[in-house]
N, C-alpha and C positions, 0 to 999 in steps of 0.2 A: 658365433653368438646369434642368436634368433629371438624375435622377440614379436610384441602381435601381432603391430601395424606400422607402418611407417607411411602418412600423408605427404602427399607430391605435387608437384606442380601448382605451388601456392607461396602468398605475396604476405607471411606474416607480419604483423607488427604487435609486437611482443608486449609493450608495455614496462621491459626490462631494461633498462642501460648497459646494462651489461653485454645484451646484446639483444639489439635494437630491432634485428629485422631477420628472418630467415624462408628458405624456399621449400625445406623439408621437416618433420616433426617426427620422430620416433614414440612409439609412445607401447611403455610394458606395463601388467597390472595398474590400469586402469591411470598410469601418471607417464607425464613424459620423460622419456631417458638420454634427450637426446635432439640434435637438429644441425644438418647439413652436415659438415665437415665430419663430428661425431659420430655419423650412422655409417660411414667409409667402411665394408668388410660388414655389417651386420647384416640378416636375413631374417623377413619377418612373414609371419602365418596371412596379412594381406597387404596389400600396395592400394592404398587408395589413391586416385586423382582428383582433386581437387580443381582442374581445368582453370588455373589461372587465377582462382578465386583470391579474394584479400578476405584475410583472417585476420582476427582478432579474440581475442577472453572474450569467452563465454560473457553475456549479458545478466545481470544480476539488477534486480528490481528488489530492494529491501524491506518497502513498504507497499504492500497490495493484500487483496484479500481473494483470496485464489478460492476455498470453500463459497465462497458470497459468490464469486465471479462463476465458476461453476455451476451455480445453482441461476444463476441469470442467464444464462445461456438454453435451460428447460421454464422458462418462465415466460412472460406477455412482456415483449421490450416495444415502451413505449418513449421510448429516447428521439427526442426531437422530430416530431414525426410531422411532416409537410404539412402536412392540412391541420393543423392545431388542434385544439383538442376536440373539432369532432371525429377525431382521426383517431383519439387517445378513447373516446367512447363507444367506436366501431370496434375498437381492436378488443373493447373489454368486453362487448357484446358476442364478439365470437369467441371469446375464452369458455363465456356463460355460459353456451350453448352445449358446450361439449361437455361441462362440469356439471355432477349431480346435484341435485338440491342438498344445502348442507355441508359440502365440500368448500374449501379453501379456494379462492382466484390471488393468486400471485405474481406481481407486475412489477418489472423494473425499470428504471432511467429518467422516471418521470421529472424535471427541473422546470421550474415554474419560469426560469430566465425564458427560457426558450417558447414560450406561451406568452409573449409580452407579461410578465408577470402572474398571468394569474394561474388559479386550482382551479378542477373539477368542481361543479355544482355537487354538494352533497345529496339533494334532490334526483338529478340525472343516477349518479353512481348507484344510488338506491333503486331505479327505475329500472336499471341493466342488471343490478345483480341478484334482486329481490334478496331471498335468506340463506346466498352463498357468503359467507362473512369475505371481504375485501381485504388484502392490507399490499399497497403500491407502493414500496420504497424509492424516495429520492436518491437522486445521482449522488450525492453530495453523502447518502446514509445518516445524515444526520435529523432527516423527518422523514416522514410517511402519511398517504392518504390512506383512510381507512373508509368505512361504510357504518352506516347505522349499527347494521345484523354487528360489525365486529368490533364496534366498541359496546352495545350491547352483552356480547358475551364474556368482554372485557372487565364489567362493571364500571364504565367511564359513565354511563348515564343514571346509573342510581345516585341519589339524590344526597346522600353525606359523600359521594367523590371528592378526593381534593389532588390537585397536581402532587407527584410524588417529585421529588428532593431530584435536583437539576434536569428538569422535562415539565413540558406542559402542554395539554389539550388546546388549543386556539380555538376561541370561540367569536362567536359575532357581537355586534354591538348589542344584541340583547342579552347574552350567555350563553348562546346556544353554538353546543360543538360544528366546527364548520366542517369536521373529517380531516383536518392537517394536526397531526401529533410530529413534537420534537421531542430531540435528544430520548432520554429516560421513557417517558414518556411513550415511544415504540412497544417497548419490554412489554409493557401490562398487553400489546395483541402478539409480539412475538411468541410470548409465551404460550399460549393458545397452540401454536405451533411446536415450538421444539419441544424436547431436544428430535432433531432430524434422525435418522437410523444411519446406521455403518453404512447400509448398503447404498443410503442416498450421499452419502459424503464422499463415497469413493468413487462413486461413478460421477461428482461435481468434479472431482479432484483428477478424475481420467479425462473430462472433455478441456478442463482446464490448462492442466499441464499440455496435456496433445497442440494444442493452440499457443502454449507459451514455445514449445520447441519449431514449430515452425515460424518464430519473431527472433530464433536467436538466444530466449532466454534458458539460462542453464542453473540461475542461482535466483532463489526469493525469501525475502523476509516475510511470514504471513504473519499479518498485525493486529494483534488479536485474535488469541481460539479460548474453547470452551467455557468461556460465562460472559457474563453480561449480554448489553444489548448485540454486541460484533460476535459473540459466541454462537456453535451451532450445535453443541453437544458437549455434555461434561467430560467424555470419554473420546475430544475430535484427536486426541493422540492417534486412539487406537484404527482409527479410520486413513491414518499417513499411513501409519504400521503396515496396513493391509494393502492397503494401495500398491505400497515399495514391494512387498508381497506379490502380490497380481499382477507386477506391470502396468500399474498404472498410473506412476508416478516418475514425471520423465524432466523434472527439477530436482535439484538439493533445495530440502527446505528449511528456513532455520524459522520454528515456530516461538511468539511471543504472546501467552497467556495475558488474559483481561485481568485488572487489578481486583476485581468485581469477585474473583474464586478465593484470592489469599484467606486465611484464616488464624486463628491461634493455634500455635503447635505446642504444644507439651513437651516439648524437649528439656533435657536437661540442664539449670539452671548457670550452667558454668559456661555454655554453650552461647548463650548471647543470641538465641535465633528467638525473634518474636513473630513473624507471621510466616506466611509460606504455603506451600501446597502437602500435601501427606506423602510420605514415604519422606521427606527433604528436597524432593524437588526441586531444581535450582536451574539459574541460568550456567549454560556447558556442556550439561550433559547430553551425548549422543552422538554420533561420529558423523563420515564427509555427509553421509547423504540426508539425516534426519536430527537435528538439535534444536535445544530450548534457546532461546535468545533472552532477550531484556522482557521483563512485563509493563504490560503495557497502559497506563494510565492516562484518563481522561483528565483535562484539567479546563478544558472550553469545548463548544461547539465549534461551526463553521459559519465563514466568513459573508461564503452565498448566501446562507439563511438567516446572516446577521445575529448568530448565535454565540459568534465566539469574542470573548471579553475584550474589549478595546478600554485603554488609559481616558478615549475622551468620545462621546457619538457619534452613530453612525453619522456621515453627511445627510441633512435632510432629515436627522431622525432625532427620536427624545431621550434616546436610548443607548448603551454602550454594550452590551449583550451583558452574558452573564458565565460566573464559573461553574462546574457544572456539581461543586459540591461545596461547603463551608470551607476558608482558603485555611483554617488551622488546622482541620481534621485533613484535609488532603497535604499540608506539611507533613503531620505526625503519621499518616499511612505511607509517605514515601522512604522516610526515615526510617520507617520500621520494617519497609519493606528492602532497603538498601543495606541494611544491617544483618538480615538475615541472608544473605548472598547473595541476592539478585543485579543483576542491571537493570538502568531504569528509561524507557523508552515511554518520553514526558508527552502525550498530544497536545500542544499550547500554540491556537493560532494567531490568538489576538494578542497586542505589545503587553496587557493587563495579565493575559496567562502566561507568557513567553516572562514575563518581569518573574513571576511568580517562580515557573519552571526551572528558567537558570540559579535564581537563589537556593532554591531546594536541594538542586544537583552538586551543587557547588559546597554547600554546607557537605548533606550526606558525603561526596568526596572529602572533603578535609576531615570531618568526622574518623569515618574510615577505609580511606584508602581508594584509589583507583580499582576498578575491573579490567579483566582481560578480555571482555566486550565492553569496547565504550558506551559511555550511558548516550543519550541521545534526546532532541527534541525532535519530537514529529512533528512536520508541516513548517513551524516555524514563520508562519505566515507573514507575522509584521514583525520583523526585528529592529532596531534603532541603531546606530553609530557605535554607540557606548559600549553594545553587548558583546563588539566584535573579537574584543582583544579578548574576555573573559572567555566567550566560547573557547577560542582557539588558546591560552594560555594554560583550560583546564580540558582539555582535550575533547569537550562535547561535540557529539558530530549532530548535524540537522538536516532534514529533510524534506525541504520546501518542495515542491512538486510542478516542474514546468509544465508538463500535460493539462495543466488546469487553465491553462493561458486563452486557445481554444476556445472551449465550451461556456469557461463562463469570471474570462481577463476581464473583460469589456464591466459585467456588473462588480465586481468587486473593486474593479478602477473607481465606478459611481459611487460605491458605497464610503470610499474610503475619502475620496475627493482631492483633489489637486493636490495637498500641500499632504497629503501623507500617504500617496501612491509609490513615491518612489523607495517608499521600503515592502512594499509588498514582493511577498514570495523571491526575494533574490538570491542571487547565486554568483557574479563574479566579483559582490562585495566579502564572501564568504569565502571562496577561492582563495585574492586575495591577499586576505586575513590570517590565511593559513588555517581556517576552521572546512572540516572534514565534510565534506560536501557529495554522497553518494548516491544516486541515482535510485528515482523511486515514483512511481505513478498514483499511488493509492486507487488503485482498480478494485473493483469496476468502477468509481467515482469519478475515473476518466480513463480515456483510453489507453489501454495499459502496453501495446504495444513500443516495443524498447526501441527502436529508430526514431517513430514518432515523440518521444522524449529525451532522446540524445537532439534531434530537430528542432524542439520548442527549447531545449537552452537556449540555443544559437539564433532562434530567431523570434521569442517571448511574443509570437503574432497572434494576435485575439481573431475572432470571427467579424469584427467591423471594421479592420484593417490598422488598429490600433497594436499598442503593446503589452503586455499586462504589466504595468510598475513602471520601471525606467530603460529605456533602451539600452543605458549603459549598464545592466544586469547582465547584459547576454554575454555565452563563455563563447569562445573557440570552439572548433570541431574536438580539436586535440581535449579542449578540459571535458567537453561533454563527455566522451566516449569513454576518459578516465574515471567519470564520476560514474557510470556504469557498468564500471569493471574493475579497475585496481583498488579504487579510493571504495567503493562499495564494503569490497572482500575486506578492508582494514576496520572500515566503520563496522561490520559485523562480527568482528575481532577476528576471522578466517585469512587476513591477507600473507599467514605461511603457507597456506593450501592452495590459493586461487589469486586470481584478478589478474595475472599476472603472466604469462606463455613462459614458465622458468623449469629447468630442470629440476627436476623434483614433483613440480607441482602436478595437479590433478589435471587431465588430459580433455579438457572444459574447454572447445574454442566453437567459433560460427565462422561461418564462409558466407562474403557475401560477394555481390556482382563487382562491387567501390568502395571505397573506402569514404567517408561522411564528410572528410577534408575535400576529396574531388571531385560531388558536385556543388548545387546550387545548394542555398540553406535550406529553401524551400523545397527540394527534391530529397532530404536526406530519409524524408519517414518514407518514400516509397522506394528504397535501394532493396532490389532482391534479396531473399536468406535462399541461397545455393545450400546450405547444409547447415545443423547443428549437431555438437558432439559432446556428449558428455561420458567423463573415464575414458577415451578412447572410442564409443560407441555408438552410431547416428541413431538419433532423437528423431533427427528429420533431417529426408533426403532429396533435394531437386533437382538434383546432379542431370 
């Protein structure tokens, strides 16, 4: 018998109990057949050596925005940049220079944490970019600095303006726009912009992916495509399509449409489908390398910008944020959107959205029935005691995001204040609980590199040497690595195909130098990727 490849001299650990740990991997049409003892007498088309390397499943990040991420990477990144923001005005200054009059300057990473709190003068920004319209998305994506010229073209400054329905324009203590727009609110300058072209999303999607496979990653959830404000084109299907096409898509991607497209469908009345995408559209369809997943619903903003709905105010503040649409009309669009096939991947980070979210899910579940993708809460930001048995009882899986510990633990610890930090963003209350806990960055919102977030489970270290929430949140090496790879593949309803080094399955693993158990906690985000393989295939080679 002969078969493609068969990988050597390598320290698996499988993820399987079945069997636990192996030195060799057979692998035919693109899954594996096979390991150690198994391959005895078999002859394969190559022999790779793997020099010793510790392998593990493929890295799978559920929730990121790989289109976004990609297109940040051709952009002015002005993420934390040393010298503050005359550093963030130098850098706009020489975008300006190169851009015509009239053209677009596009800036990412901008987080006001890291600027001791404050924005751009809207004054200055005007001075560097005169009538190149601006728009500088926050890390966080949940606001944006803009410029006169492009709220101007916007209509923000004609004079019947009014905030449209969950977003708003911040203005100063006279009324006057300061240039920071949230949530909804972005849309009226994004728009100006998109939709992007094919040609600009696939080549986002070629520098992105390129970058995901030398971290290891082989599986992602992109959360949110084509509408609303996370969209980048009504047709960003068609730009994966091409991508997988071209070679330039070097992940399995399981996409998750903005709530923002559903519509009424005309189907026939026997049918029971009330909202939905045209043709029937649904979460499922599409095989290992490209599928629709849950759609994806806004229910708050974020925590950073003090957007996202809390049960009581912020510390310090007069305020508890807010939802990002009327809470009965976002009941009645969940349900209708649950009923017509979908899975439902809830954004709720505040206790106030999160209360709202798990009711919703929970109902539509009893209503009608579980999914073969579990529904899911994104972020999950502040969860409570109470919620833990419900999550895990009805099988929601969530996706609090350790990577955000870093950049900006420290403010969301201040924002929340003592007596209700210890529920932020956790994970081995979740664990646990037995609620589905899989591994996810929301990138580019943080860094999206999958070591460095198997690392921030295990050691929840903020940038002032604090923790983000409760120390006793933090997993093991073992849960982290699980939660980005086996429990991932489950939570995306994929875990027959992946997460897992198991006969059968897809031929998905990384090679790295150590295994995250043997070294420091602190040393795990800088452990080598020796290789990434996906089907059988390197992705990326450092051999």
């Amino acid at each position: 018998m002969r078969i493609d490849a068969i990988f050597t001299d390598l320290d698996a650990h499988t993820l399987d109990p079945a069997r636990p740990r192996a030195t060799k991997i057979g692998v035919s049409s693109g899954r594996i057949i096979g390991f150690d003892e198994e391959l005895d007498g078999i002859s394969a088309d190559r022999v790779e050596s793997l020099g010793g390397a510790t392998v593990l499943p493929g890295f799978n990040d559920v929730h990121c925005h790989t289109t976004w991420y990609g297109l940040t990477l051709a952009s002015v990144d002005v993420t934390a940049m040393p010298g503050g923001l005359p550093d963030v005005y130098a850098a706009l200054e020489k975008a300006a220079a190169v851009t015509p009059a009239g053209e677009w300057i596009e800036a990412t990473g901008f987080a006001h944490r890291d600027y001791d709190g404050q924005y751009p003068e809207l004054s200055r920004l005007d001075e560097i970019t005169g009538d190149r319209p601006l728009f500088m998305r926050q890390t966080s994506g949940h606001a944006a600095i803009v410029n006169t010229a492009a709220m101007k073209f916007a209509g923000i400054l004609d004079a019947d303006f009014t905030d449209p329905i969950g977003g708003k324009v911040v203005r100063d203590a006279a009324g006057h726009p300061t240039g920071l727009v949230e949530e909804t609110a972005q849309g009226l300058v994004q728009d100006l912009i998109r939709p992007y072209s094919l040609d600009t999303i696939v080549d986002a999607l070629d520098l992105a992916t390129a970058q995901y496979a030398r971290e290891g990653i082989t599986s992602f959830g992109e959360c949110g495509i084509a509408y609303g404000w996370i969209g980048h084109s009504p047709i960003e299907i068609s730009a994966y399509l091409r991508a997988r096409e071209e070679g330039k898509l070097r992940a399995r991607a399981q996409l998750m449409p903005q709530a923002d497209g559903l519509h009424p469908i005309a189907a026939n009345s026997a049918d029971g489908f009330g909202i939905g995408l045209d043709a029937g559209l649904r979460t499922g369809l599409g095989d290992d390398m490209i599928s629709i997943g849950p759609v994806k619903f806004f229910m708050d903003g974020a925590m950073s910008g003090e957007t996202a709905a809390l049960r009581e105010n912020y510390e310090g503040s007069d305020h508890p944020g807010y939802l990002q649409a009327d809470a009965e009309e976002l009941w009645q669009r969940i349900l209708d959107t649950y009923a017509s096939g979908w899975s439902l991947a809830v954004h709720a980070i505040g206790d106030a959205a999160v209360d709202a979210a798990i009711a919703n899910i929970v109902e539509a579940q009893t209503r009608f029935g579980r999914r073969a993708v579990p529904n899911r809460i994104e972020h999950a930001g502040l969860v409570h005691d109470e919620h833990l048995e419900t999550l895990a009882t009805h099988g929601i899986a969530v996706t609090p995001q350790a990577a955000f510990a870093e950049a900006i633990g420290d403010g969301m610890n201040r924002s929340l204040g003592p007596e209700r930090r210890r529920l932020l963003y956790r994970a081995k209350s979740f664990v646990d609980a037995g609620v589905l806990l899989p591994g996810s960055s929301d990138r580019p919102c943080a860094d999206g590199t999958a070591l460095r977030g198997i690392g921030a489970f295990v050691t929840r270290a903020t940038r002032e040497g604090d923790v983000m929430g409760a120390a006793s949140e933090r997993l093991s090496p073992a849960e982290a690595v699980a939660a980005y790879t086996s429990v991932a593949a489950i939570a995306s309803g994929q875990g027959a195909e992946k997460g897992t080094l198991s006969r059968g399955k897809l031929a998905d693993f990384v090679a790295l130098d150590a295994h995250p158990a043997e070294v420091a906690p602190a040393d795990i985000a800088d452990i080598p990727v020796r290789a990434t393989v996906l089907g059988g295939a390197f992705t990326h080679d450092a051999r």
